[in-house]
C-alpha positions in Angstrom: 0.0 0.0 0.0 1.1 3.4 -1.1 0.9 6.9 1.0 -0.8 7.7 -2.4 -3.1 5.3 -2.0 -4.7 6.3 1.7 -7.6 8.7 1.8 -6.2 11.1 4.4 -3.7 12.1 1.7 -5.2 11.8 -1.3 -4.0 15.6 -2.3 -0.6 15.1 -1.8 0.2 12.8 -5.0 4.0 12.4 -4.3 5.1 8.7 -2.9 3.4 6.1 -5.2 5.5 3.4 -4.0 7.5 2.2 -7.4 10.7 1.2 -6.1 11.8 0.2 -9.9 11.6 4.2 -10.6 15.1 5.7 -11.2 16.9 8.1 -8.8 17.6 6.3 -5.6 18.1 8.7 -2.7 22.6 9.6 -2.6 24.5 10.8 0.1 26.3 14.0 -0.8 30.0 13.7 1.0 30.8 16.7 3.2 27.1 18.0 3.9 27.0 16.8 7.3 29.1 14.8 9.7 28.2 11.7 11.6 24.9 10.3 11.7 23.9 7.1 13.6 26.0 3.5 13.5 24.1 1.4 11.1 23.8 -1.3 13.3 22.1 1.4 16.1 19.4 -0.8 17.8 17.7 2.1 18.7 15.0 3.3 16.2 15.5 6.5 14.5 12.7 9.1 16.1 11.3 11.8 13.9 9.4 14.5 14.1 6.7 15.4 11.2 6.8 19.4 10.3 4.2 20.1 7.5 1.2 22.8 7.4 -1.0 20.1 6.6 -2.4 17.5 8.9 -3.2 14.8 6.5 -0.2 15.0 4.5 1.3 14.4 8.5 -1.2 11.7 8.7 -0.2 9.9 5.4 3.5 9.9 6.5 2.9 8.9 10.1 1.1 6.0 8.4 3.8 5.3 6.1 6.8 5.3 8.7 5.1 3.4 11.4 5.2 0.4 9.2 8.8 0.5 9.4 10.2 -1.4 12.6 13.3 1.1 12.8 11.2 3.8 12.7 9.5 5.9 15.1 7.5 9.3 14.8 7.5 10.9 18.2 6.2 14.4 17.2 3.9 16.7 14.7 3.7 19.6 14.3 2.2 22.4 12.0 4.4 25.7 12.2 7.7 27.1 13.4 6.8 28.0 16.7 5.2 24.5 17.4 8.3 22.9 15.9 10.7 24.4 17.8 8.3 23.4 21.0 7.9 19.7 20.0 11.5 19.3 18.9 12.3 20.6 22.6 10.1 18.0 24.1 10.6 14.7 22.4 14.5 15.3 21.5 14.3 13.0 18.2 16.9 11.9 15.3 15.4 13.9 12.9 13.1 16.5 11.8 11.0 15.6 8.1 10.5 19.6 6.9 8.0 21.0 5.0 10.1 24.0 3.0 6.4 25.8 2.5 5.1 26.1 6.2 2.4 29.0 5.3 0.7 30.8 2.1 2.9 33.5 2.8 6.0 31.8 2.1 7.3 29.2 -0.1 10.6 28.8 2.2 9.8 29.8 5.4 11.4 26.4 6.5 14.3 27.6 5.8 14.8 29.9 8.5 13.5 26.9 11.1 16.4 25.0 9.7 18.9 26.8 10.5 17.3 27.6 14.0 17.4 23.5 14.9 20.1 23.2 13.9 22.1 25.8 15.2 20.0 24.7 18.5 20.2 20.6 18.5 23.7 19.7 17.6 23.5 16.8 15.5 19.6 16.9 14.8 19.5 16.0 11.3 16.6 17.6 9.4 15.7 16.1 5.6 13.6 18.9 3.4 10.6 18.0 2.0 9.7 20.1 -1.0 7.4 20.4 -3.8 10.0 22.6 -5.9 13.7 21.3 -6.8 15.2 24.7 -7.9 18.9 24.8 -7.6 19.5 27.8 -5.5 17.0 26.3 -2.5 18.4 22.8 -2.5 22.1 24.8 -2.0 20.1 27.4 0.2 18.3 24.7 2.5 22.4 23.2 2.9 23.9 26.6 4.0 21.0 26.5 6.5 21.7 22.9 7.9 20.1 20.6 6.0 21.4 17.2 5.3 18.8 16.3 2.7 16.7 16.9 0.6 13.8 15.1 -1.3 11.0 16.4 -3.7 7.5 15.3 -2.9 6.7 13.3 -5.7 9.4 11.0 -4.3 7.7 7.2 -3.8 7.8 5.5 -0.6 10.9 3.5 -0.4 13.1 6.4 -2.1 11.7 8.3 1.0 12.3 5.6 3.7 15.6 5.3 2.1 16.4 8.7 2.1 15.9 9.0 6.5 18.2 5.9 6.8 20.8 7.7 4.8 20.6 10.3 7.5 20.1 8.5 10.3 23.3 6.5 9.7 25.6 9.0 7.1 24.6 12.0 7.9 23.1 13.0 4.2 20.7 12.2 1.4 19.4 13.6 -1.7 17.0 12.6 -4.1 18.7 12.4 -7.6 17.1 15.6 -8.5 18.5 17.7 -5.9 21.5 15.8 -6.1 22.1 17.3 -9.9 20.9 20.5 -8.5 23.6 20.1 -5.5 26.2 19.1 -8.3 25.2 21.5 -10.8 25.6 24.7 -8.0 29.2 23.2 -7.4 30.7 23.0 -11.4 28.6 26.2 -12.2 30.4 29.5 -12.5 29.6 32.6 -11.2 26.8 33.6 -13.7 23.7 33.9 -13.7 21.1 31.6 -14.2 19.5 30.7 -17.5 15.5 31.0 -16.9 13.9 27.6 -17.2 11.4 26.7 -19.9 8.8 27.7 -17.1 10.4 30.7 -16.2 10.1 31.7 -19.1 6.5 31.3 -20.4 5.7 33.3 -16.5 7.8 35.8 -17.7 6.5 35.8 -21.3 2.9 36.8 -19.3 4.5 38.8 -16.8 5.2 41.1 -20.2 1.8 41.6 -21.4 0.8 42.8 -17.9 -0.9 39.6 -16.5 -1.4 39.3 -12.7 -0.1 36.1 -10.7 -3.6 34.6 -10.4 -4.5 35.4 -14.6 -1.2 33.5 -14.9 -1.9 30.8 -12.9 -5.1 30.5 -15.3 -3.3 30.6 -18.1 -0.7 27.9 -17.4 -2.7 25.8 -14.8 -0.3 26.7 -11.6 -2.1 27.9 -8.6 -1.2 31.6 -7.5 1.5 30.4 -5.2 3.5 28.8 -7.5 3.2 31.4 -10.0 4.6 33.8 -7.5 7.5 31.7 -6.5 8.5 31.1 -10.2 8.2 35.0 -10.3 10.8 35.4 -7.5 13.1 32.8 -9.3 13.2 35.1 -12.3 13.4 38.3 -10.7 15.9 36.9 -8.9 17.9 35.7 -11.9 17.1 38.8 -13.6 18.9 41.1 -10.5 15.8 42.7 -11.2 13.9 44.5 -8.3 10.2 44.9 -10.1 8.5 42.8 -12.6 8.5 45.8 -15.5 12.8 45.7 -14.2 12.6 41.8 -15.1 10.6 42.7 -18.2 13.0 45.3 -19.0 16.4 43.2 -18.2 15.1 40.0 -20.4 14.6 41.7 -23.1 18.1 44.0 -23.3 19.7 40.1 -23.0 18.0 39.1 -26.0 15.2 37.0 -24.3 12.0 36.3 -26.6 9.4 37.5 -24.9 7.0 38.1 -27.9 5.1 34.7 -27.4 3.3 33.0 -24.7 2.2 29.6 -24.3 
């Protein structure tokens, strides 16, 4: 049975358990020292951070299959992170990167804050986006892996062991991402394909939700492909973006 499969989580479509699929969690050397012995009788504890109590449902049901596994915590925010985390003391925290609507990265900051706090807490980042700068961003805050949502079962269940006994794992998505940040020079990033067509919008004066419509992305995710290209762009405003695209010869004439 797959998380996918269980009514509690039926809107989070990520971990259809197809352990033939390619892209088995890897450990990164030099992320994070340590980790647990893998003969550790011990079960690795866990704590489940996620906005959303039946994506915490569907992965409390998934891991308490697993006889080496234990969740001892869940919570739904920063604050009540930092509280359970306090309480229960466990191996690792499993991170939502979006904790609110207002943010897609606000995990960030509550990784560095565990662990700056819990010496050798590992925390794994769950995340619906694999963009290169946040897999290397979520690192420089402490993270010793990371693994997009989509991920099936066993890559995930993999992916804590890896943790629990080397200190790092990353799917092989945000391991090319991780890779990618270390052979790439000091330029700027090229916009991706969907970059692009929000930005091809973003010229003809749509709004983020008109967008969304347009390329069937919710408003969020609009606005966080948005920030990638501004960002990209060194550009402070959308019109700025607009502006900076097309002096660098960027097409921005079409949309799809």
């Amino acid at each position: 049975m797959t998380i996918a499969s269980e009514s509690a989580v039926s809107g989070y479509r990520g971990f259809a358990s197809t352990a033939s699929r390619p892209g088995h969690p890897v450990v990164m050397p030099g992320i994070r020292p340590g980790g647990r012995p893998p003969d550790a009788e011990a079960p690795v504890t866990i704590v489940l951070t996620d906005d959303h109590a039946m994506v915490r449902q569907g992965l409390r049901s998934l891991l308490d299959r697993e006889h080496d596994l234990q969740v001892v915590g869940e919570a739904s925010s920063s604050a009540e992170t930092l509280v359970v985390v306090e309480r229960t003391r466990p191996t690792m925290v499993l991170l939502d990167m979006k904790l609110s609507s207002a943010s897609d990265s606000e995990g960030l900051g509550l990784c560095a804050q565990l662990t700056k706090r819990y010496l050798g807490l590992g925390v794994l980042v769950l995340s619906a986006f694999v963009d290169d700068a946040l897999v290397v961003s979520a690192v420089q805050h402490g993270a010793c892996g990371y693994v997009v949502k989509d991920v099936d079962a066993v890559e995930l269940v993999r992916a804590i062991r890896l943790v629990a006994t080397t200190g790092s794992a990353f799917d092989s998505r945000s391991a090319a991402a991780m890779m990618r940040s270390i052979h790439a020079p000091p330029a700027r990033s090229a916009l991706t394909g969907r970059e692009l067509s929000v930005l091809q919008l973003v010229a003809r004066g749509l709004s983020n939700r008109a967008i969304g419509a347009r390329l069937y992305l919710s408003e969020t995710t609009v606005k966080f492909h948005v920030r990638n290209l501004m960002r990209k762009l060194d550009a402070t405003s959308r019109a700025e973006a607009v502006y900076k695209a097309t002096k660098s010869g960027v097409d921005l004439t079409s949309a799809s």
